[in-house]
BAFINU-312837 format. One line per 8 residues: number of its first residue (from 1); their letters; for each residue y, z, x of C-alpha. Coordinates in Angstrom, 3 decimals, m for minus. Example, Ala and Ser with C-alpha at 12.3 -4.5 7.8 and 13.67 -1.06 7.14 Angstrom:
2
1> AS> m4.500:7.800:12.300 ~ m1.060:7.140:13.670
***
This chain:
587
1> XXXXXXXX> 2.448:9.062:50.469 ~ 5.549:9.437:52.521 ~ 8.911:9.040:50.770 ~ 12.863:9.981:50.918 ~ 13.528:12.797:48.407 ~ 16.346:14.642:47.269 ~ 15.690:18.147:47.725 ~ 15.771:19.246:44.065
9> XXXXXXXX> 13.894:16.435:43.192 ~ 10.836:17.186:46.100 ~ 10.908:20.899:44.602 ~ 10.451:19.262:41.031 ~ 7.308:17.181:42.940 ~ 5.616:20.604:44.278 ~ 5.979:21.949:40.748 ~ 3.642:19.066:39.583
17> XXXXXXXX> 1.267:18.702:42.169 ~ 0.851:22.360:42.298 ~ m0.302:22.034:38.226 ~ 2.647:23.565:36.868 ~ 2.667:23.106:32.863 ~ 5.965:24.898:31.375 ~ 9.479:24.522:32.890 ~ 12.482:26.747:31.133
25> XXXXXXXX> 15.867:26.145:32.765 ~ 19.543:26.666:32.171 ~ 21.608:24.278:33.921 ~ 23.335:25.410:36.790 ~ 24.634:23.292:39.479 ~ 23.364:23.155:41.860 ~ 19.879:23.895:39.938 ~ 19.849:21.522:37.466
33> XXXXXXXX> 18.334:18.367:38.867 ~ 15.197:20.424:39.349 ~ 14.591:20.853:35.839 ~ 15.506:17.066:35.140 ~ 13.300:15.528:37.805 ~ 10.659:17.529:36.474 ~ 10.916:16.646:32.665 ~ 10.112:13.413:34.620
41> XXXXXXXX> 6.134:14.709:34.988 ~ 4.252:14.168:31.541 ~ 2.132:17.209:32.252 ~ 5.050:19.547:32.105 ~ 6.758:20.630:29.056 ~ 10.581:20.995:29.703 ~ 13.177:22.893:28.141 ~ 16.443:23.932:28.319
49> XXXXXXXX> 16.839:27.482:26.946 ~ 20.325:28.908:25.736 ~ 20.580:31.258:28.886 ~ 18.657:32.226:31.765 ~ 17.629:35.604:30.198 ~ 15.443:33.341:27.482 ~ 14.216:31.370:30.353 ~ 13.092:33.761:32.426
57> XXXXXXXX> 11.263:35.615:29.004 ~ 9.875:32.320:27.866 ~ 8.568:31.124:31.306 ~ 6.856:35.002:31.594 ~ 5.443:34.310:28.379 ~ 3.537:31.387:29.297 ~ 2.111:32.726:32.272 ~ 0.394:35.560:30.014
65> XXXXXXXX> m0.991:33.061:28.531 ~ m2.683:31.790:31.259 ~ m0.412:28.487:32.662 ~ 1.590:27.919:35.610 ~ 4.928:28.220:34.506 ~ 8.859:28.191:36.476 ~ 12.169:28.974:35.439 ~ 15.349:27.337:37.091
73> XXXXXXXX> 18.932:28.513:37.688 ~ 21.727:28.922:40.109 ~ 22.630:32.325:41.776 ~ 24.591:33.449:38.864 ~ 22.461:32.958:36.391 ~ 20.178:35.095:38.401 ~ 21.982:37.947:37.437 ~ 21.578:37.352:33.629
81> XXXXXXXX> 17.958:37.208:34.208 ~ 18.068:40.019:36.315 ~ 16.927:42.562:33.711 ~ 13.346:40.634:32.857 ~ 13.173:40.347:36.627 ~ 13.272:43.829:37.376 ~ 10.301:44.822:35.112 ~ 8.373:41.589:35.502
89> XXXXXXXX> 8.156:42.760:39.145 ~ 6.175:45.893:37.848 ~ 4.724:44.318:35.258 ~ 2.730:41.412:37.536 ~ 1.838:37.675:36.209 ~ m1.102:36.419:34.650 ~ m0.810:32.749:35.592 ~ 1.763:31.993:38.893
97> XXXXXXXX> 5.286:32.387:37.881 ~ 7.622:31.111:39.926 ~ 11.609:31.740:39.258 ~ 13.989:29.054:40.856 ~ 17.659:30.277:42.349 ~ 20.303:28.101:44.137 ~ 22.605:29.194:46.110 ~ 25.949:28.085:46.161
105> XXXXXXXX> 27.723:28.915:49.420 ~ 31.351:27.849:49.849 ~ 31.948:27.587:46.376 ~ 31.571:23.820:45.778 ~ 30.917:24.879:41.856 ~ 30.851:28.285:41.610 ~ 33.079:31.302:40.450 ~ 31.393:33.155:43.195
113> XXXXXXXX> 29.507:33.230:46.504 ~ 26.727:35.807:45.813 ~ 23.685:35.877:48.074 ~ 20.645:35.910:45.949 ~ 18.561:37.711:48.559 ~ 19.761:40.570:47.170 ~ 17.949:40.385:43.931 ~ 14.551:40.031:45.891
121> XXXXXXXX> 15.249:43.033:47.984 ~ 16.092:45.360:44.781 ~ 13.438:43.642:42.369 ~ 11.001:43.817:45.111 ~ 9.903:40.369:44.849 ~ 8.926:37.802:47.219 ~ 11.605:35.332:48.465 ~ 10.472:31.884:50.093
129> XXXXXXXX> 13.403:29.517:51.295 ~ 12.653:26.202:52.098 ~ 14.625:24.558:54.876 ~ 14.601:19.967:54.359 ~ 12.754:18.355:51.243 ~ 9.664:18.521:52.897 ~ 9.138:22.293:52.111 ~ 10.789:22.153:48.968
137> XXXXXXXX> 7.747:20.113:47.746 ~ 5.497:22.502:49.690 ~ 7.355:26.008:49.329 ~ 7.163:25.514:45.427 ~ 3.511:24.930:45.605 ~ 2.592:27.703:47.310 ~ 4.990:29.774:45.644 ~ 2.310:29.616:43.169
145> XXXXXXXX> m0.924:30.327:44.919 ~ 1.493:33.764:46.423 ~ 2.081:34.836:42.822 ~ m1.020:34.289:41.547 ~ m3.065:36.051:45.194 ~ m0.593:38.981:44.934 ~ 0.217:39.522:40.944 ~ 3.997:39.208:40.957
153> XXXXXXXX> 6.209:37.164:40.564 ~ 8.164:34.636:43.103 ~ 11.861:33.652:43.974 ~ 12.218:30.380:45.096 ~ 15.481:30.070:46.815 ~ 17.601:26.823:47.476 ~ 20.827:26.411:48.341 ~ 23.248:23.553:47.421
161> XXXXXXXX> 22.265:21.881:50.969 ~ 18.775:21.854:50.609 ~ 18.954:20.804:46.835 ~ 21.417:17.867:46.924 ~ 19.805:16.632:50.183 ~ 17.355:14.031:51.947 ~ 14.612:14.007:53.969 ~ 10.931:12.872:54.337
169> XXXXXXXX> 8.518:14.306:51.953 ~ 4.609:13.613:51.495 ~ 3.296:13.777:48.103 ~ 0.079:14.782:47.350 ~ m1.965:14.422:43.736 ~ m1.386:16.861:40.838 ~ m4.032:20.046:41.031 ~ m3.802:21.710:37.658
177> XXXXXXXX> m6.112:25.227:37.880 ~ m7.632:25.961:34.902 ~ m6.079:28.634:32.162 ~ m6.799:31.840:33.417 ~ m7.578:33.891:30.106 ~ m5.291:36.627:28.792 ~ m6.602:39.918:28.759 ~ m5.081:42.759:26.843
185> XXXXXXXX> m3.865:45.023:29.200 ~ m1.372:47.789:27.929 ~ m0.956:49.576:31.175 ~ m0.269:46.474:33.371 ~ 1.978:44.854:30.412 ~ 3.998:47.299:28.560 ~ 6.081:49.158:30.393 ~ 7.120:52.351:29.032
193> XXXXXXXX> 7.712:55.130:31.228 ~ 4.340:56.823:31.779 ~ 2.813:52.636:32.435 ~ 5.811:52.037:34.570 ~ 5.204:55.144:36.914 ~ 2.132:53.879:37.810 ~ 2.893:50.467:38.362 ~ 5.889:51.295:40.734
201> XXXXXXXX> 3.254:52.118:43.629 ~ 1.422:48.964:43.186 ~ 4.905:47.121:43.637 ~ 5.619:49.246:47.110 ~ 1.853:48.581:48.539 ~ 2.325:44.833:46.890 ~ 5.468:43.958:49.641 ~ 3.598:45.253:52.518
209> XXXXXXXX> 0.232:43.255:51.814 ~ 2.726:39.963:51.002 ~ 4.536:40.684:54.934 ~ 0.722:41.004:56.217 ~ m0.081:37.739:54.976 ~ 2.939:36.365:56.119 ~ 1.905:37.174:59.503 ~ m0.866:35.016:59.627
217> XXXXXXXX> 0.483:32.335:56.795 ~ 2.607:30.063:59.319 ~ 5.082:30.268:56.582 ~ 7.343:31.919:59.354 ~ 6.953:30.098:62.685 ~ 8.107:30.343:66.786 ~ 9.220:27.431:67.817 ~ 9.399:28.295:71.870
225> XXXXXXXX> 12.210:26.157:73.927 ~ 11.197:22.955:75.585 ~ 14.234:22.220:77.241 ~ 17.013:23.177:78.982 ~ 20.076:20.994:78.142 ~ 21.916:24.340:77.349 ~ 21.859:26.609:80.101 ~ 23.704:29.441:78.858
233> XXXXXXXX> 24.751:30.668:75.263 ~ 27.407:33.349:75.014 ~ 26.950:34.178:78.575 ~ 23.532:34.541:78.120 ~ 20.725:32.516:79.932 ~ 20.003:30.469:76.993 ~ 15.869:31.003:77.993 ~ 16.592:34.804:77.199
241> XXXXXXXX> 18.197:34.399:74.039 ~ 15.608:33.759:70.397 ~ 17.394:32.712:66.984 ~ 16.651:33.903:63.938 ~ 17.128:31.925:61.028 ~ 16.258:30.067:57.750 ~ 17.127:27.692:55.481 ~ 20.513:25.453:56.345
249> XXXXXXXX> 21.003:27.667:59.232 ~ 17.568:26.640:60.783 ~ 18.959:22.555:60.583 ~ 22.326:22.914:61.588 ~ 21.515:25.200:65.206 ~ 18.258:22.614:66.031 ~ 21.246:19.679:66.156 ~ 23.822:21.789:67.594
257> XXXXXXXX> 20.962:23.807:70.490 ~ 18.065:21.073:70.254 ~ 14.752:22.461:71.771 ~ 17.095:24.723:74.294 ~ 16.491:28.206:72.604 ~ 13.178:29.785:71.256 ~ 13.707:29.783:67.401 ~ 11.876:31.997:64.923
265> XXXXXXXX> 12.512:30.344:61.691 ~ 11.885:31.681:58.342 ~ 9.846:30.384:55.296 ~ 9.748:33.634:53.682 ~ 12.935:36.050:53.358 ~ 11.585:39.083:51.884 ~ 9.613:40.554:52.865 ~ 10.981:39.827:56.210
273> XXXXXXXX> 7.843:40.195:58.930 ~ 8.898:43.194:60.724 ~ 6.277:43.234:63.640 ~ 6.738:38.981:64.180 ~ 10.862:39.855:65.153 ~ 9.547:42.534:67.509 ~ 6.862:40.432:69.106 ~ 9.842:37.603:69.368
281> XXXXXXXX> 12.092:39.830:70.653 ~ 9.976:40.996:74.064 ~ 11.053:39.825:77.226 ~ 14.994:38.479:75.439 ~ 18.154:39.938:76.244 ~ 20.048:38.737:73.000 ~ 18.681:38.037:69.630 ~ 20.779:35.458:67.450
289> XXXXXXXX> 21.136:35.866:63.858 ~ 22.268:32.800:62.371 ~ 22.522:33.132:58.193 ~ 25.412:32.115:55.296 ~ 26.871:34.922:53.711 ~ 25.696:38.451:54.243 ~ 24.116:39.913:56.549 ~ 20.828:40.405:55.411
297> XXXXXXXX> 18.101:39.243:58.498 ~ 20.587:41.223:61.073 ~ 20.878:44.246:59.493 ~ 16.827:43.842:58.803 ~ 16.957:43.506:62.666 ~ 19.066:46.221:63.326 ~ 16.648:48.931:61.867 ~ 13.726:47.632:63.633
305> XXXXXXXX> 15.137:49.818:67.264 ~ 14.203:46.525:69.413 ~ 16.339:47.658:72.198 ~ 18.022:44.189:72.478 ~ 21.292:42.927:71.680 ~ 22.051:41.591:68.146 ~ 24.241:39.718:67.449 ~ 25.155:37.914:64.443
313> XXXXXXXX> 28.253:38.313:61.625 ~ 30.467:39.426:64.832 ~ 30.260:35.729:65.468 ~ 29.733:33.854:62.175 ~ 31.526:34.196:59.185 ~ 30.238:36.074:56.237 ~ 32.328:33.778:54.027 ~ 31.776:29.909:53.250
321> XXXXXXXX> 29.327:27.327:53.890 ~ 28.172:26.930:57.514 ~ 27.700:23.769:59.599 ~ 26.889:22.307:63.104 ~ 31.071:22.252:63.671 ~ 31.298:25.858:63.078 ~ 28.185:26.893:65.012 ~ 28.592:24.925:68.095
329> XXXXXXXX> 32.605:26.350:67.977 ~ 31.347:30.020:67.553 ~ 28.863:29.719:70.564 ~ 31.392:27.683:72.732 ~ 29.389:24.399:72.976 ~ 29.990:20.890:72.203 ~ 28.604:19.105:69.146 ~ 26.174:16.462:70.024
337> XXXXXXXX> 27.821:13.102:70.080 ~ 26.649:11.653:66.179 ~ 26.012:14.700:64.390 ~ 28.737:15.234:62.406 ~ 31.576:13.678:61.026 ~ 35.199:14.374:62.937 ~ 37.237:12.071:60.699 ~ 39.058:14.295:58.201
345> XXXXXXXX> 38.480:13.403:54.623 ~ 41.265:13.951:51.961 ~ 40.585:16.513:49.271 ~ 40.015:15.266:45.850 ~ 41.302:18.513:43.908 ~ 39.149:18.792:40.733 ~ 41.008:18.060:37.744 ~ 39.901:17.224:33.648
353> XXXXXXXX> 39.062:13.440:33.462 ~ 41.080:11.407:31.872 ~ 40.814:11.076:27.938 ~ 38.819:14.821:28.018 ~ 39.071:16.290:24.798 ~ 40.321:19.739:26.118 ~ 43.417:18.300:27.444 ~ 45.362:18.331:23.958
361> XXXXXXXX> 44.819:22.049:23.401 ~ 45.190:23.162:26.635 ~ 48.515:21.323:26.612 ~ 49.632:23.012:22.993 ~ 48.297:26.602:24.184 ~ 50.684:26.346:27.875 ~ 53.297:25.157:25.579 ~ 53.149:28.241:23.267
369> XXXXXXXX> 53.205:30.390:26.330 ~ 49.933:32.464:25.221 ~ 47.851:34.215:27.237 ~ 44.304:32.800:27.183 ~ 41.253:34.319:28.473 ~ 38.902:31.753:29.689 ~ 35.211:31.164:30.412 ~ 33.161:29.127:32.543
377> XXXXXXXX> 32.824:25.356:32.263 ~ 34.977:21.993:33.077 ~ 37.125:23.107:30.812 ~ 38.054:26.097:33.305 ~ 40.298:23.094:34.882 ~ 42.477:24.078:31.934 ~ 43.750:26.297:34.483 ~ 45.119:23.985:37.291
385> XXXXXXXX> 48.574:22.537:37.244 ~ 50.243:20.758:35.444 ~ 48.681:22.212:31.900 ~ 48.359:26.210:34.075 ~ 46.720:26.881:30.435 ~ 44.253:29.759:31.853 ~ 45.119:33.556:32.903 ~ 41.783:35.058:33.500
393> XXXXXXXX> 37.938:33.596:33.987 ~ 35.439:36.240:34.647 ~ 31.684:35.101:34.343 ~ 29.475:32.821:31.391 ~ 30.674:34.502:28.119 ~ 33.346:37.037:29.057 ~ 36.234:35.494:27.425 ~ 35.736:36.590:23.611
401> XXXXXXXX> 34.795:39.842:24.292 ~ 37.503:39.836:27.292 ~ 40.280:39.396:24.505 ~ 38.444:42.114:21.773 ~ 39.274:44.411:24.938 ~ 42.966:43.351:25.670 ~ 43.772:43.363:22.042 ~ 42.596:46.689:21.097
409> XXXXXXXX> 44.457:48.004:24.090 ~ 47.780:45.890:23.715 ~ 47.858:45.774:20.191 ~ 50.119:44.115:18.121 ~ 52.146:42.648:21.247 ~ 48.781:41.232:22.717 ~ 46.822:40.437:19.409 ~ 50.040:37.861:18.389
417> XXXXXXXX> 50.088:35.914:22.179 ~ 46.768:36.018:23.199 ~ 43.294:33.770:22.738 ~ 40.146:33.072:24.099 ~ 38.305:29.544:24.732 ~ 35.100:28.927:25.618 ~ 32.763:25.418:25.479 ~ 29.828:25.019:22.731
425> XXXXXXXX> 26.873:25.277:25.232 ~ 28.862:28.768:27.041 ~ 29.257:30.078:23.259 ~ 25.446:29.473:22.792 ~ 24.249:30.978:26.357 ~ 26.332:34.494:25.929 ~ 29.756:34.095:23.627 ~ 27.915:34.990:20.762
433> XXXXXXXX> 27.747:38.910:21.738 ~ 31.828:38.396:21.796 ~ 32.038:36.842:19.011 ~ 29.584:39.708:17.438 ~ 31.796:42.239:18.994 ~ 34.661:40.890:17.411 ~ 33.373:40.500:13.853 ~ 32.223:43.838:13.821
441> XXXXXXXX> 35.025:46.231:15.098 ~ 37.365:43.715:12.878 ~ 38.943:42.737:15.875 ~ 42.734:40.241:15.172 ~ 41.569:38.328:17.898 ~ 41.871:34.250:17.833 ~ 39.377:32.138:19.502 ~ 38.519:29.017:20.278
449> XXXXXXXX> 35.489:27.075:21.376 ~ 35.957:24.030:22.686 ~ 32.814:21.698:21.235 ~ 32.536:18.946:23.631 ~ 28.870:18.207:21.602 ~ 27.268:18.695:25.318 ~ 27.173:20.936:28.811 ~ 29.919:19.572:30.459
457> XXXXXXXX> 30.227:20.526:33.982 ~ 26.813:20.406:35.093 ~ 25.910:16.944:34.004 ~ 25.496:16.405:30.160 ~ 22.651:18.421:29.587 ~ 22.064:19.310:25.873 ~ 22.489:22.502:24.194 ~ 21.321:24.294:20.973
465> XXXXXXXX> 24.486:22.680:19.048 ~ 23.700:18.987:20.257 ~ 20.426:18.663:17.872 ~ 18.401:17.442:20.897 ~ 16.024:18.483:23.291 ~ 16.126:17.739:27.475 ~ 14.279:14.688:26.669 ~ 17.376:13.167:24.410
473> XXXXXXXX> 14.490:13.447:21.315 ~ 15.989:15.462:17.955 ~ 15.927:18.790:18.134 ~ 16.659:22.170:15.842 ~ 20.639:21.990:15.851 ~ 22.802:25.668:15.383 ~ 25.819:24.925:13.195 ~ 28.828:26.797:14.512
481> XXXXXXXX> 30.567:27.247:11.222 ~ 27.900:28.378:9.652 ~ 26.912:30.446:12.604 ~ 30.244:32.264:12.562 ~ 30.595:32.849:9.119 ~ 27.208:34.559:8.863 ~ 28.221:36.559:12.244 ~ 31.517:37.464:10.004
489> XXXXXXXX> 34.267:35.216:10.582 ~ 35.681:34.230:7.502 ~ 38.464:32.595:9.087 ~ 37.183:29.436:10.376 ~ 39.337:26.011:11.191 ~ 38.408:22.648:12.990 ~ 41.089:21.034:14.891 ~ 41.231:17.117:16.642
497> XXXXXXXX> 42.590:18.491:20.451 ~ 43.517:14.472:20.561 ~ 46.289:15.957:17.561 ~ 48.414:18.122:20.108 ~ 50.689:18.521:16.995 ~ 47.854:19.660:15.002 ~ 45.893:21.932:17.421 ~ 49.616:24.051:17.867
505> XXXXXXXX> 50.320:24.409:14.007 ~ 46.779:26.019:13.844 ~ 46.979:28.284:16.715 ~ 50.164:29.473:15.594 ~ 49.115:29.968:11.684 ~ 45.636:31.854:12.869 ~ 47.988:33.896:15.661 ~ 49.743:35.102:12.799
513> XXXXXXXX> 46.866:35.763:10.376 ~ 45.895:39.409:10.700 ~ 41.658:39.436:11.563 ~ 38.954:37.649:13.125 ~ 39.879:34.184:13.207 ~ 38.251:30.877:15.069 ~ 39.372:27.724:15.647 ~ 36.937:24.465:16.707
521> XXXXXXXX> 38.625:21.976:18.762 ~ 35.861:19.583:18.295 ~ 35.635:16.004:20.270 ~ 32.712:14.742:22.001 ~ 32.910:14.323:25.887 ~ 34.498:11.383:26.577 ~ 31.555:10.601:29.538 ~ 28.874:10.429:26.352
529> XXXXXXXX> 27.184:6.810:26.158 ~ 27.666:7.671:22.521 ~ 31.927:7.537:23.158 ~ 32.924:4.105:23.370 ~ 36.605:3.705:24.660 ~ 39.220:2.063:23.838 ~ 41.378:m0.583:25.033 ~ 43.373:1.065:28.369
537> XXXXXXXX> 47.620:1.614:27.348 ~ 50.096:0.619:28.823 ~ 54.189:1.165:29.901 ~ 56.237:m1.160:27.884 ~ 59.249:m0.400:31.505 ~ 62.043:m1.482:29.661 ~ 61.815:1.450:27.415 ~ 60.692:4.063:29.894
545> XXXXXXXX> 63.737:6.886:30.980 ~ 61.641:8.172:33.681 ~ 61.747:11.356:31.946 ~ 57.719:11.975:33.098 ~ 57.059:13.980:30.233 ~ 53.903:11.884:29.798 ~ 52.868:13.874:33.373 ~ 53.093:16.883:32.094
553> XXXXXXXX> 49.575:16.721:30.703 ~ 47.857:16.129:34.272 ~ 46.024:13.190:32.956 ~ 44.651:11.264:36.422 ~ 45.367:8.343:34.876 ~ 48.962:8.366:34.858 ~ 51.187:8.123:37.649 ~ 55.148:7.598:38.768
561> XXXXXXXX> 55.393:4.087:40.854 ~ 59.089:2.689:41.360 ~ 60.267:5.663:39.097 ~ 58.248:4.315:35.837 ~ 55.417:5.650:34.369 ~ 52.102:3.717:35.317 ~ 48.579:3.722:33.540 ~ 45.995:2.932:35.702
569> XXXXXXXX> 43.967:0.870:33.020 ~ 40.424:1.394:35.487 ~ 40.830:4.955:34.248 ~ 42.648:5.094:30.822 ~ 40.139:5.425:27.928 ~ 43.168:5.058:25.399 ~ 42.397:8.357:23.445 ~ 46.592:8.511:22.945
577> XXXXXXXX> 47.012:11.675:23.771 ~ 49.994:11.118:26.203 ~ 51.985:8.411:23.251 ~ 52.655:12.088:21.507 ~ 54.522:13.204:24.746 ~ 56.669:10.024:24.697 ~ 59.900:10.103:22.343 ~ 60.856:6.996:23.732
585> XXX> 57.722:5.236:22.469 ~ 57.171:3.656:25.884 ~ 53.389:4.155:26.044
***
């Protein structure tokens, strides 16, 4: 059956058909829907798993045991599961295992614009990249049936294009292989040294069978030219010039070029098939590398000695998202009239929503002029104007054990002015190490997490402190008092961030106490079903000054109109936060 799919969602669709039966995921735009759309599929047990290190363990754990099984994250949680990654690729599967990764160029939600092809070049692990819906739904099947043929493990790489997409897909039936049994194999499985030099040939001899198949596998296909609407490309005859190219890339120069160029496009993106670029290349004058972010097919192409012209990143930019604009501008042609949009769209800079519970800390931390470490999340938005309550954000987890550095260094000057923050489901995926680290070199550091009672930024997903599972049913629930005290912290104090008053008396008392010390700011999400709102505020005029201290919390909901304060009561969830800012009592 034909049907319009989001690209996440037709990748969730090849799981099932191709009888996946365990899914272990840590959200990560823009991942996540994956995971979600799969839970969907009654055959498929669905988890979310308090990092992608877990995941990765607890989807290779299934496959021993004989069942399809997939693990989902975005390019940076890649490189938390990059250690079970490396050995699983010695190692091999029992069942398929197939390991999801989105990509996330230009940024859109993101700390950084890593290219995840990297990790299947140094694990030595097959790479497919699907390029519309279509083979989302089919790349993810067959990522199984390559896993399984070839005993290793496969990426499965989207990118936020692909995954928050459209196109036609056709769904097929669900084909669930039976269990293959476990066998006890302590060569193939444990990998100390003497096992692991002996596996590390297999894995060399592996990558060269996998670009053999690919060969023959029409996963990588020539698509000759069939027109001639452009006649020349860079000065070349555009009949003498072949593109290279996957994913995004392969979309973007078929609108921009049409059927005017021969294209080879890519299914699979390592191992790339060495002898299929030469055989493309015969009889051209200029190959065309067209890829986001580094330059991994050129270079590829570059060692190959094809005695053509390359060209590629001398062109395109190796930073940011590409698009038909940027191609057509960098080969000198027109867009085709319809393709893209030329009307410029305002920016909508990201900002805390109103009534977010962060808001009142962040607000009494800028105002006590400390110097906080912070962490990754929607709370990270602590750090744009007007609140500026963020110096430093590094990766998932960094900030506790960030601050145990800068304290030990700075001593007393730092350990008095400084704290870390970090949200409940970040403390669960990798704070807890900090927090260790802290406890047990007695470390007069302050911190904060910020317990929202869900993952934030990525779309209310639960978390091991939310006591329930991805399906919303009750779950095992960590308590983070308890959780801290046994870890060592026997300083321990829960703060309302909605009491601004409140949340700086206790920052300043535990600033001064000499130890470990952590504060919970603890409100749920204001987004939850579970929050119910309140009646909007509003500007009593007649007693406003003007004074727009009430904007100095960055609340979206409040504006200046006419030189009075104005509460846009669409927005306002009446959480009261900015009446505390107001001597005048005009809100």
């Amino acid at each position: 059956m034909k049907q319009l799919m989001l690209g996440n969602a037709a990748a969730a669709r090849g799981l099932y058909e191709a009888g996946c039966s365990l899914i272990s995921s840590y959200p990560g735009t823009p991942s996540t829907e994956i995971t979600e759309e799969a839970a969907k599929f009654k055959e498929i047990y669905c988890e979310w798993a308090p990092n992608e290190k877990v995941a990765l363990e607890t989807a290779f754990g299934a496959c021993l045991a004989g069942k399809r099984a997939f693990c989902g994250m975005k390019h940076v949680g890649l490189n938390v599961a990059a250690d079970p990654l490396f050995t699983m690729s010695y190692t091999g599967v029992n069942a398929g295992l197939v390991i999801g990764v989105a990509d996330d160029p230009g940024m859109h939600s993101s700390q950084n614009e890593q290219d995840s092809r990297h990790h299947a070049i140094a694990s030595k692990v097959p790479m497919l990249e699907p390029s519309d819906s279509e083979e989302a739904l089919k790349f993810a099947s067959l990522a199984f049936d390559i896993s399984e043929k070839f005993d290793t493990p496969v990426l499965y790489k989207m990118c936020t294009r692909i995954a928050h997409s459209q196109s036609v897909t056709e769904t097929s039936d669900r084909r669930e292989p039976d269990a293959k049994p476990y066998q006890k194999n302590i060569a193939k499985y444990v990998m100390a040294p003497a096992n692991a030099i002996r596996r590390h040939p297999f894995v060399e001899q592996r990558m060269k069978d996998i670009e053999a198949w690919s060969l023959t596998s029409g996963i990588n296909r020539i698509e000759e030219a069939k027109d001639s609407s452009v006649k020349t490309i860079l000065g070349t005859d555009a009949k003498k010039v072949g593109i290279v190219t996957s994913s995004t890339c392969y979309q973007y120069a078929k609108e921009v070029l049409g059927s005017s160029v021969s294209i080879l496009k890519l299914g699979m993106v390592n191992p790339l098939p060495s002898q299929m670029i030469r055989d493309f290349a015969k009889g051209k004058e200029l190959l065309l590398v067209i890829e986001e972010l580094d330059p991994i097919i050129e270079n590829f192409c570059h060692t190959l000695n094809l005695d053509i012209k390359i060209r590629g990143k001398d062109i395109f930019p190796i930073c940011g998202e590409f698009s038909q604009n940027l191609i057509a501008s960098a080969l000198g042609l027109d867009v085709p009239q319809g393709v893209t949009l030329k009307t410029e769209i305002p920016v909508r800079p990201p900002i805390m929503c109103a009534g977010c519970p962060h808001r009142g800390m962040f607000y009494a931390l800028n105002k006590l002029k400390v110097t906080v470490f912070g962490d990754i999340g929607c709370y990270t938005l602590g750090s744009v104007a007007p609140l500026s309550a963020m110096d430093v954000t590094l990766c998932m987890g960094a900030s506790f054990s960030g601050l145990h550095g800068w304290n030990k260094a700075g001593g007393k000057e730092n350990e008095t002015r400084s704290v870390a923050v970090i949200g409940d489901s970040t403390f669960m995926h990798s704070g807890m190490t900090g927090l260790a680290t802290i406890a047990y070199n007695q470390s007069n550091s302050t911190v904060i997490v910020l317990d929202n009672s869900i993952t934030g930024m990525t779309g209310h997903q639960q978390n091991p402190t939310t006591g329930k599972n991805l399906y919303g049913d009750p779950a095992g629930r960590i308590d983070l008092e308890a959780l801290a005290k046994a870890m060592g912290i026997e300083h321990i104090r829960v703060v309302d961030p909605y009491n601004i008053a409140e949340c700086e008396q206790n920052v300043k008392e535990e600033l001064a106490f000499e130890g470990p010390s952590l504060i919970i700011s603890r409100r749920p999400c204001v987004l939850l079903k579970s929050v119910k709102a309140k009646p909007a505020l509003k500007v009593d005029e007649e007693k406003c000054k003007s004074c727009k201290m009430c904007m100095k919390i960055g609340c979206p909901a409040i504006s200046m109109k006419g030189g009075k304060a104005k509460i846009d009561d669409t927005l306002c969830v009446g959480c009261g936060v900015c009446t505390q800012m107001c001597k005048f009592g005009a809100l």
